[in-house]
C-alpha positions in Angstrom: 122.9 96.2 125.3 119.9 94.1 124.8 118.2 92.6 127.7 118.1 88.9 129.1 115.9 86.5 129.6 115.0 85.5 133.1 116.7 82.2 132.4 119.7 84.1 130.9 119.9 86.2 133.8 119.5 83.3 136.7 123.1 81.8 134.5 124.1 85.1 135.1 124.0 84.9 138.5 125.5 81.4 138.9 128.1 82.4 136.9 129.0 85.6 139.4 129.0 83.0 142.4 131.8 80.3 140.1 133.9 83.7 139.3 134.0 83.8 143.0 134.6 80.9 144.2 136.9 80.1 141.1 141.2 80.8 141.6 143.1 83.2 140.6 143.8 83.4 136.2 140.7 80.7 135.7 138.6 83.4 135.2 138.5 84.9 131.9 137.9 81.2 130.8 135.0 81.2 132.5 133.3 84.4 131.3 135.0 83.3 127.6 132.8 79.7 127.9 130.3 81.8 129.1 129.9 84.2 126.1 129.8 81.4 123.3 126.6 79.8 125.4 125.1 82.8 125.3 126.6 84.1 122.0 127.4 87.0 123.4 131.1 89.0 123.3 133.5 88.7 126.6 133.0 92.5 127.3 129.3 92.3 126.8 129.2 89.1 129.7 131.3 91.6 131.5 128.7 94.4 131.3 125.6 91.8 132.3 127.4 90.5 135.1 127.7 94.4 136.3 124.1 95.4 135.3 122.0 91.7 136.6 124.7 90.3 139.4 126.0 93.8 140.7 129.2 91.4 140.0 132.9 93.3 139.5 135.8 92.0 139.6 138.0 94.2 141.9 140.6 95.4 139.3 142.0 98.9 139.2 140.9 100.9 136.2 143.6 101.9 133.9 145.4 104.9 134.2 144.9 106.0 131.2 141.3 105.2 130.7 139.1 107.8 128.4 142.2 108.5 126.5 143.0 107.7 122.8 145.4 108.1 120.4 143.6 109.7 118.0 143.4 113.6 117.9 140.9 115.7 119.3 141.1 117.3 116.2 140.7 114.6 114.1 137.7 113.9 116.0 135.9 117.0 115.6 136.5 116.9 111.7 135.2 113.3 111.8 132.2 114.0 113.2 131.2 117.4 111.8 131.9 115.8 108.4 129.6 113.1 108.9 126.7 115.7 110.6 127.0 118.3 107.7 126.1 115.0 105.3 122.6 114.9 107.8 119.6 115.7 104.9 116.8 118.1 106.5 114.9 115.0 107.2 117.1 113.8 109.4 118.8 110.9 107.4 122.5 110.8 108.3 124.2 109.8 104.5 128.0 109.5 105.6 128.9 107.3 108.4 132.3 106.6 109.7 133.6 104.1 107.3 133.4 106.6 104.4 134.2 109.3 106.3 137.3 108.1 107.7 138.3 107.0 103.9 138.0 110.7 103.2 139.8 112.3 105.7 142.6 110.0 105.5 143.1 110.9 102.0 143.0 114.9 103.3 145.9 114.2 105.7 143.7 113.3 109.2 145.7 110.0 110.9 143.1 108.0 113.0 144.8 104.3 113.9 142.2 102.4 115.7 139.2 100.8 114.2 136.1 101.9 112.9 134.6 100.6 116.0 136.7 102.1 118.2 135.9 105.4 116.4 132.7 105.4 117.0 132.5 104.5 120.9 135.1 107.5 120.4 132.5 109.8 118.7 129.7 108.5 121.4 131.8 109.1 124.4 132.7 113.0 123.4 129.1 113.7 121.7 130.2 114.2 118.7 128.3 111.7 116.8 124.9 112.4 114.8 122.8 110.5 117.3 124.0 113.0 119.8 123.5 116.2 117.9 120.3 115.7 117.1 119.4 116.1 120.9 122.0 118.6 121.8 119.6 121.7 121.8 118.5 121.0 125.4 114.7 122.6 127.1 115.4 126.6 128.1 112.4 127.3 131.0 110.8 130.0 130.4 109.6 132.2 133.1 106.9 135.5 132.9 107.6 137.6 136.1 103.9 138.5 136.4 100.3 137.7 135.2 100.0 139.4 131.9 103.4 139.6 130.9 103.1 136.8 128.4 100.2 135.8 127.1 100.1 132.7 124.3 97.4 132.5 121.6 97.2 129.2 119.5 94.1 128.2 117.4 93.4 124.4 116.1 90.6 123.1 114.2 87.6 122.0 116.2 86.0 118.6 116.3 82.7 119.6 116.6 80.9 120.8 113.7 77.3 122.1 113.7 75.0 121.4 110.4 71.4 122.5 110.3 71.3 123.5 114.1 72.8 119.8 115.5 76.2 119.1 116.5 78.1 116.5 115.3 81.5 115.1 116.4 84.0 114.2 113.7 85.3 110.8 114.3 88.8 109.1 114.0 87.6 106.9 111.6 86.5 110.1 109.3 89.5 111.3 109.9 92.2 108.0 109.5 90.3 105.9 107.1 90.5 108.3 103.9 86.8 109.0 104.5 87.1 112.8 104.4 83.6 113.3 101.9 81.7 114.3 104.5 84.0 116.4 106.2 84.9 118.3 102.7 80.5 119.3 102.7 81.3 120.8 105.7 81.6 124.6 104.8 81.9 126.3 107.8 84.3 124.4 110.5 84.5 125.0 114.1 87.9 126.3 115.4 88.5 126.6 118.7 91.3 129.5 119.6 93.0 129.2 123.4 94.8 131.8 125.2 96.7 131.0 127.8 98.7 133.4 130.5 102.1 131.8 131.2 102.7 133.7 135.1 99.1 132.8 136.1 98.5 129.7 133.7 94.8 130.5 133.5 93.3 129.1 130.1 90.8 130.9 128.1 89.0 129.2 125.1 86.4 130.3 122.8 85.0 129.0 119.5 83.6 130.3 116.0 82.6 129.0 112.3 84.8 129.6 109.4 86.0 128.5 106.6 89.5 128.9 108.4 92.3 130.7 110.0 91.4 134.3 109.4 92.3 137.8 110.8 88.8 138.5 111.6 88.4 135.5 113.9 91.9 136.2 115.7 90.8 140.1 116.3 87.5 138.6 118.0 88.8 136.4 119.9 91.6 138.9 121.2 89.1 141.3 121.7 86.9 138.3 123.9 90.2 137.2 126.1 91.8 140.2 126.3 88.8 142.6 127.0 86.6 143.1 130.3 83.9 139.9 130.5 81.4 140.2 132.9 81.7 137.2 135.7 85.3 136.5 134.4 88.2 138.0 136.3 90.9 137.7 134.0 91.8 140.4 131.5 94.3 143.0 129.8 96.6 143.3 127.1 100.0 141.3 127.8 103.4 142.7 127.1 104.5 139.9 125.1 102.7 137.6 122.9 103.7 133.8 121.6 102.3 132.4 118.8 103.3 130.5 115.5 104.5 131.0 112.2 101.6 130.8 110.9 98.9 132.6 112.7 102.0 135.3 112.2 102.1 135.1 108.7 98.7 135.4 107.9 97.8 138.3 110.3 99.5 141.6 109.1 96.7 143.9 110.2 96.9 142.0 113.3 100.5 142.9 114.0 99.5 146.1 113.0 97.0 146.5 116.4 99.8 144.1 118.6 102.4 147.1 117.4 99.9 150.0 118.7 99.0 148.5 121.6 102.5 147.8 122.0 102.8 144.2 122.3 106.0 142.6 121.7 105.2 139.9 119.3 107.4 136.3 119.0 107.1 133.7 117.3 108.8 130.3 117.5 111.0 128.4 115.3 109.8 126.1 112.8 108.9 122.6 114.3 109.5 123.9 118.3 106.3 124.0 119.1 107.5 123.5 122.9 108.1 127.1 122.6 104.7 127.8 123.6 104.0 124.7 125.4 101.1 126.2 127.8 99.3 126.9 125.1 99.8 123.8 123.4 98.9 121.8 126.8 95.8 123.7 126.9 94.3 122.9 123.3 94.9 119.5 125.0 93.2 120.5 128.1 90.5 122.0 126.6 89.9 119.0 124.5 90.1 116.3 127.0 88.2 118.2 130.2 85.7 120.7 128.2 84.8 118.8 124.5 84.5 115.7 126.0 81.5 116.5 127.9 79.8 117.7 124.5 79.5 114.1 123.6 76.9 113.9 126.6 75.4 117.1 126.6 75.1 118.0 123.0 74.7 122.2 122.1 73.0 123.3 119.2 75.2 126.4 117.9 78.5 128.1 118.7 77.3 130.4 120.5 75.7 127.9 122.8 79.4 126.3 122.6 81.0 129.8 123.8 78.5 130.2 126.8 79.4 126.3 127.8 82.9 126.9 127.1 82.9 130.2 129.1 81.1 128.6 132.4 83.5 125.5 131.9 86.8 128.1 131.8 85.9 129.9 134.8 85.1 127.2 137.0 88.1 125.3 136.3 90.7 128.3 136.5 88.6 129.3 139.8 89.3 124.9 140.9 85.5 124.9 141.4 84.8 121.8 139.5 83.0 119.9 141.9 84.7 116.1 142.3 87.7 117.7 140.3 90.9 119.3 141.7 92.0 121.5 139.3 94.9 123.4 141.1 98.6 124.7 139.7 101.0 122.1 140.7 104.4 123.6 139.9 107.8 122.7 141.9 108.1 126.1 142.9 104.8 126.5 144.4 104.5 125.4 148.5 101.0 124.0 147.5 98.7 123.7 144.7 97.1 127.2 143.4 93.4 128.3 141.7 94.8 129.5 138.5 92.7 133.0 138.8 94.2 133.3 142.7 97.5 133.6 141.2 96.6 135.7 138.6 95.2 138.2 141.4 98.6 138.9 142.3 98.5 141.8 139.4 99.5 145.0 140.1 97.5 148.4 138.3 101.4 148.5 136.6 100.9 145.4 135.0 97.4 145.6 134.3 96.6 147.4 130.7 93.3 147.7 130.2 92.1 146.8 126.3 90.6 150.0 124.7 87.3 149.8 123.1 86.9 147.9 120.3 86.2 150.3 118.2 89.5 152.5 118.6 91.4 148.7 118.6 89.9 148.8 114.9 90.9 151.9 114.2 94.2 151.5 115.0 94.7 148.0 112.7 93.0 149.7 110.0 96.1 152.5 110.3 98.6 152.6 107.8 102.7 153.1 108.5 103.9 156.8 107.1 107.7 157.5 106.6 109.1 160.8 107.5 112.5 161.9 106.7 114.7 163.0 109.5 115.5 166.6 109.9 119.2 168.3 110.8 118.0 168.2 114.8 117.2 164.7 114.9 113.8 165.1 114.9 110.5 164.2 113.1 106.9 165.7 112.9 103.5 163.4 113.2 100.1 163.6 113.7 99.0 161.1 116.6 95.6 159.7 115.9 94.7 160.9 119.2 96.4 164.2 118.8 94.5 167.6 117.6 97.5 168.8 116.2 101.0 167.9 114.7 103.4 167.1 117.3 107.6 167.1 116.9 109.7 163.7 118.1 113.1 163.8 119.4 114.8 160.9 117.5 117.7 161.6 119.2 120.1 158.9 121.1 118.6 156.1 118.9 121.1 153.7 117.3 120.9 153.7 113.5 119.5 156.9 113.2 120.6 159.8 111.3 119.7 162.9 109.4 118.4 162.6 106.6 117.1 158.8 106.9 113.3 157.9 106.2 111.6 156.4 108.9 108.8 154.7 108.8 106.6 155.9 112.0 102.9 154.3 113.4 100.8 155.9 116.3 100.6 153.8 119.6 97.4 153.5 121.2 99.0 153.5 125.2 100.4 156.9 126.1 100.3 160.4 125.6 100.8 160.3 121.7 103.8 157.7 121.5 104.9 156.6 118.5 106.5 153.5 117.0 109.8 154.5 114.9 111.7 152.1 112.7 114.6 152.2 111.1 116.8 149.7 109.0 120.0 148.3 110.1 123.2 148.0 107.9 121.9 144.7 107.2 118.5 145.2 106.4 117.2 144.2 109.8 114.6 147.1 111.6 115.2 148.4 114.7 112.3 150.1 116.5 111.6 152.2 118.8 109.0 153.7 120.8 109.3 157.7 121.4 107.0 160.2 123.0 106.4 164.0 121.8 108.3 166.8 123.0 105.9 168.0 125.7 108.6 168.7 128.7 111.4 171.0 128.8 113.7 171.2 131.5 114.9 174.8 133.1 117.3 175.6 130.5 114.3 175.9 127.8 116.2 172.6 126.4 113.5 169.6 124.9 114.2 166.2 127.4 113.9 163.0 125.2 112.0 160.0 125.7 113.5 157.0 127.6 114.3 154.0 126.3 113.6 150.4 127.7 116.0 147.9 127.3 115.8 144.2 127.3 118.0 141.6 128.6 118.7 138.1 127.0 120.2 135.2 129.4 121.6 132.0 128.2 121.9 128.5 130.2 125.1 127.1 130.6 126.2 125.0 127.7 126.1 121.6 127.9 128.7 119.1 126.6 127.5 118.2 123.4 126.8 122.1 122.9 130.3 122.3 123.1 130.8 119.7 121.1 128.6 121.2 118.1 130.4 124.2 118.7 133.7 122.8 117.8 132.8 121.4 115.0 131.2 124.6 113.7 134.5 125.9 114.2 136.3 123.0 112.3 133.7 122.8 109.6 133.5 127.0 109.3 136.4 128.2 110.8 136.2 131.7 112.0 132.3 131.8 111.6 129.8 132.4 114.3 126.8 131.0 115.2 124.5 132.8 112.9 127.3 133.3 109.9 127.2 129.4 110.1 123.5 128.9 109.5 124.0 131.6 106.8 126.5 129.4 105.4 124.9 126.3 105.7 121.1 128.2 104.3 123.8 128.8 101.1 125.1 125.5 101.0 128.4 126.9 101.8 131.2 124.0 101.4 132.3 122.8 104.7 135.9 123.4 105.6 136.4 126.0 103.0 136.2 123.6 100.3 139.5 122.2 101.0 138.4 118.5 101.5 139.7 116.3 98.7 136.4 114.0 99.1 136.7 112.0 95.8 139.2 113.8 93.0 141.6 111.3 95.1 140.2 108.5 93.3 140.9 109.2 89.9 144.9 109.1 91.0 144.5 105.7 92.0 146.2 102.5 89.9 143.9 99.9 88.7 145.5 96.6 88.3 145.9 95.6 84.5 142.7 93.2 83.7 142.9 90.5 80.7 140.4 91.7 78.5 137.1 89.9 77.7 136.0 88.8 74.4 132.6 89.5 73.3 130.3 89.4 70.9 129.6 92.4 68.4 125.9 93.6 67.7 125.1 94.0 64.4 123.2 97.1 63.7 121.5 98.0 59.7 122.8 99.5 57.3 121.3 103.1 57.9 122.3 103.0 61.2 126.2 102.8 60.3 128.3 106.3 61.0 128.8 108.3 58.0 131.8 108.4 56.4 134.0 111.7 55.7 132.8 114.8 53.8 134.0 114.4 50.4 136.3 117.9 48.7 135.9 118.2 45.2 139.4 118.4 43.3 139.5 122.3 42.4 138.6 123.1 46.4 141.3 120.6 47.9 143.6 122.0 45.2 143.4 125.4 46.5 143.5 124.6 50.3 146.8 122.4 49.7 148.4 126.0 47.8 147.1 127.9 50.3 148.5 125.7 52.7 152.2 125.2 51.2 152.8 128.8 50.0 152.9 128.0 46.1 151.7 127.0 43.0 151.2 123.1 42.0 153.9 122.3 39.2 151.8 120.7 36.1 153.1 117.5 36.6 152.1 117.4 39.9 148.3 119.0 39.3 148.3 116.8 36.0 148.7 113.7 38.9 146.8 114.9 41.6 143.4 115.8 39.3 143.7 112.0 37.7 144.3 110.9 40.9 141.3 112.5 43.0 138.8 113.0 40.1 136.2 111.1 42.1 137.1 113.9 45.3 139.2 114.2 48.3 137.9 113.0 52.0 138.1 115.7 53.7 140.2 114.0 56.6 142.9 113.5 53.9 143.5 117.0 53.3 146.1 117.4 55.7 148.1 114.2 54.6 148.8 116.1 51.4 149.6 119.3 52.7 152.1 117.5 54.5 153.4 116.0 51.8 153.4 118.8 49.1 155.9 120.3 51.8 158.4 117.7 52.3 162.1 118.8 50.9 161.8 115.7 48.1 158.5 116.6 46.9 159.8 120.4 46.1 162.7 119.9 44.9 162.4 117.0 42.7 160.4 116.5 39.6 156.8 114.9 39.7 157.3 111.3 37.5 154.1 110.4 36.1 154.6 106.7 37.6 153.6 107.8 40.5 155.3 110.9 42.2 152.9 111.2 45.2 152.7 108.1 47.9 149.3 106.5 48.3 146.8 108.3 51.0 
């Protein structure tokens, strides 16, 4: 509903006072007179005289408000049919008119306009508009400082070329004048950690031509290691990052296995996933780079030691003239990042190894070993002077005789990482420690096993909604089978939707033809008429063809006849004839015996 005009909305008002004052059935005239001044509908007057004059007219709301004719279930199939026609941009390609014209030809009965559909579709959340905002914000919540950590790197806009720092501008950046910014060969990236409990923000900065695993190992081993004045430090449990810091950091993985980080990253395009991070590139940018601009360094690492004092001071809120404090809904009062992040517990503190064994350990390769009768395996721990033996057994999806692929883990006495593939092809891993402890019976005690728990909000309506019409549009599927399905460009509704074969069953009305006018084309373009058959060859297709010899009257006629040939489309024409009764049992006249072809 668009909005008024302050004129529009002072006739408004007057026209709230005349319904008023005006009698009983007089009314509806007014707000009818009122619509075509302002060319607006009566049920649109209605709503601005609710939304400007807080103006109602007293009347009891039907009984059966909010409920329809039409079928919830010809509902759902409406509206999944027109979301699985949404492209993966986002365009929405079948819309209610077409749709409907579909389903009615499938058997669906819908019996109110296409209007009235569609405020139908609104109202339940099944429409498009809807669906593309049903995935609604989950919180996310780390029970204690270094539990999560977030790492997120972004190209720099401060560059350095023969010892002076330069800012890139938006203008170099908007305007298609990238030249200069293609000479630079080394660029500035500036990589932010960020510890969700605590929400401290560590940055730091290096020169490379780009993302690389060698500048994400430094800068883990900068925010994650002991700096002196900084009190901030340790390994986290769990680890956020994107897709493609991921991707391009297999040795990388390789250290976050052995130190036994549990790596995630988000999905595609939900950056919100890890939205500290995110807000502190942006923090970073706004409270730290813009003072470059003033106070101008000459190298990154005279960027690192600014960056560092800068870091410090704001997650301490010692910023003088600044208050830089955790605000959070949950908190009584504001909090210094690093006072929160003092609430850490020896437990939840890991300290980061030197970075020399941290080295050691992403330069380690995976070994498989095959599992023997006990459910065991044998390995040689990095850290171990000997071979050690692995009780494998209790774990899900393992069994004798499988090949496991096994890594060493740098926290512990000698634990491993095992993993194992699913039915489906998906690993499952584990982390085991040696046999070292037997109980009283002489009997080897196994390693234990931490779980994890996964808890889900409460869905919201048009979660529900989307479920349905999962159901309707894959019936019997679940949540992931349908994204299989719709990755495979499965066929909605089991490919029983008669979508357009309908059409061809349809009478057209008989049209009076049109005359026209005929283009001539040359000579050399005309068709090509039929092969030609010389006599003898057409002679012995037609015996073949009729089971016996040509009398000589008859081959004395037919080779004075078709000297010049026989057109091969012909041929049949006079097998045909050959066989009538007539021709076989009556003598050939040399008038004529055969008819004309």
């Amino acid at each position: 509903m668009a909005a008024l005009s302050p004129e529009a909305c002072d006739y408004v008002r007057q026209l709230a006072r005349r319904l008023d004052a005006a009698e009983h059935g007089t009314g509806t005239e007014l707000v009818r007179e009122a619509g075509q001044f302002l060319g607006l509908s009566v049920a649109t007057v209605y709503r601005h005289l609710k939304a400007v004059a807080g103006w109602s007219s007293g009347r009891k709301a039907r009984c059966d408000k909010g409920s329809t004719s039409v079928s919830a279930e010809a509902l759902v199939t409406l509206g999944a049919a027109q979301r699985e026609a949404v492209r993966a941009n986002g365009k929405q390609t079948l819309f209610t008119t077409t749709a409907r014209g579909i389903l009615e030809q499938n058997g669906h009965s819908f019996g109110v306009s296409n209007g009235q559909l569609n405020k139908l579709l609104r109202d339940r959340k099944l429409n498009v508009a809807a669906q593309r905002i049903a995935d609604p914000v989950q919180a996310l919540r780390a029970p204690h400082p270094n539990h999560t950590g977030q790492v997120d790197p972004s190209l720099c806009l401060v560059y350095y070329l023969k010892g002076r720092q330069y800012i890139i501008r938006d203008d170099e950046f908007y305007k298609n004048k990238l030249d200069r910014i293609a000479q630079i060969k080394f660029r500035c990236y500036r990589y932010v950690s960020y510890d969700k409990a605590s929400a401290c923000v560590v940055p730091w900065y290096t020169e490379a031509l780009g993302e690389d695993q060698h500048s994400l190992f430094k800068f883990l081993m900068f925010a994650w290691g002991q700096q002196q004045g900084r009190p901030i430090h340790g390994v986290p449990f769990h680890l956020l990052w994107d897709k493609g810091s991921a991707n391009q950091s297999s040795a990388i993985k390789s250290l976050l296995d052995a130190l036994g980080v549990r790596h995630h990253t988000h999905e595609a395009g939900n950056a919100r996933a890890k939205g500290g991070v995110e807000n502190g590139n942006n923090i970073v940018e706004t409270q730290f780079e813009s003072r470059l601009r003033f106070q101008p360094v000459e190298n990154v690492e005279q960027l690192n030691a600014a960056a560092f004092a800068w870091a410090n001071a704001y997650n301490a809120n010692l910023i003088p003239g600044q208050d830089t404090r955790l605000r959070r809904p949950g908190l009584a009062a504001p909090v210094a990042r690093y006072d929160l992040w003092q609430l850490i517990t020896a437990d939840q503190l890991r300290v980061l190894p030197p970075v020399e064994v941290c080295q050691a350990f992403m330069r380690s390769k995976e070994e498989e070993r095959q599992v023997k009768p006990d459910l065991s395996i044998t390995f040689r721990h990095p850290a171990a002077e000997r071979t050690k033996t692995y009780s494998l057994r209790g774990l899900d999806g393992v069994n004798v005789g499988d090949s496991v692929v096994v890594r060493g883990l740098i926290y512990g006495e000698c634990a491993i990482q095992v993993q194992v593939l699913r039915y489906d092809g998906e690993p499952l891993a584990y982390r085991v420690e040696p046999n070292v402890e037997y109980d009283d019976y002489g009997q080897r005690t196994d390693a234990a096993l931490i779980g994890a728990e996964y808890k889900r909000t409460a869905m919201t309506q048009a979660e529900r909604a989307a479920a349905d019409m999962d159901e309707a549009a894959y019936p019997g599927m679940t949540t992931d089978e349908v994204k299989a399905a719709r990755a495979k460009r499965a066929t909605p509704f089991g490919g029983q939707i008669n979508a357009h074969s309908y059409l061809q069953d349809i009478q057209m009305p008989a049209y009076l033809p049109r005359q026209g006018t005929e283009i001539e084309t040359p000579a050399h373009a005309a068709p090509a008429g039929p092969e030609m058959l010389d006599p003898v060859t057409a002679m012995l297709r037609i015996v073949g063809a009729i089971g016996r010899h040509l009398s000589a009257d008859e081959n004395a006629f037919f080779m004075k006849r078709y000297a010049e040939g026989v057109p091969e489309d012909q041929v049949a024409a006079l097998i045909a004839q050959y066989q009538a009764p007539a021709m076989a049992d009556q003598p050939m006249r040399a008038a004529g015996g055969l008819r004309a072809v």
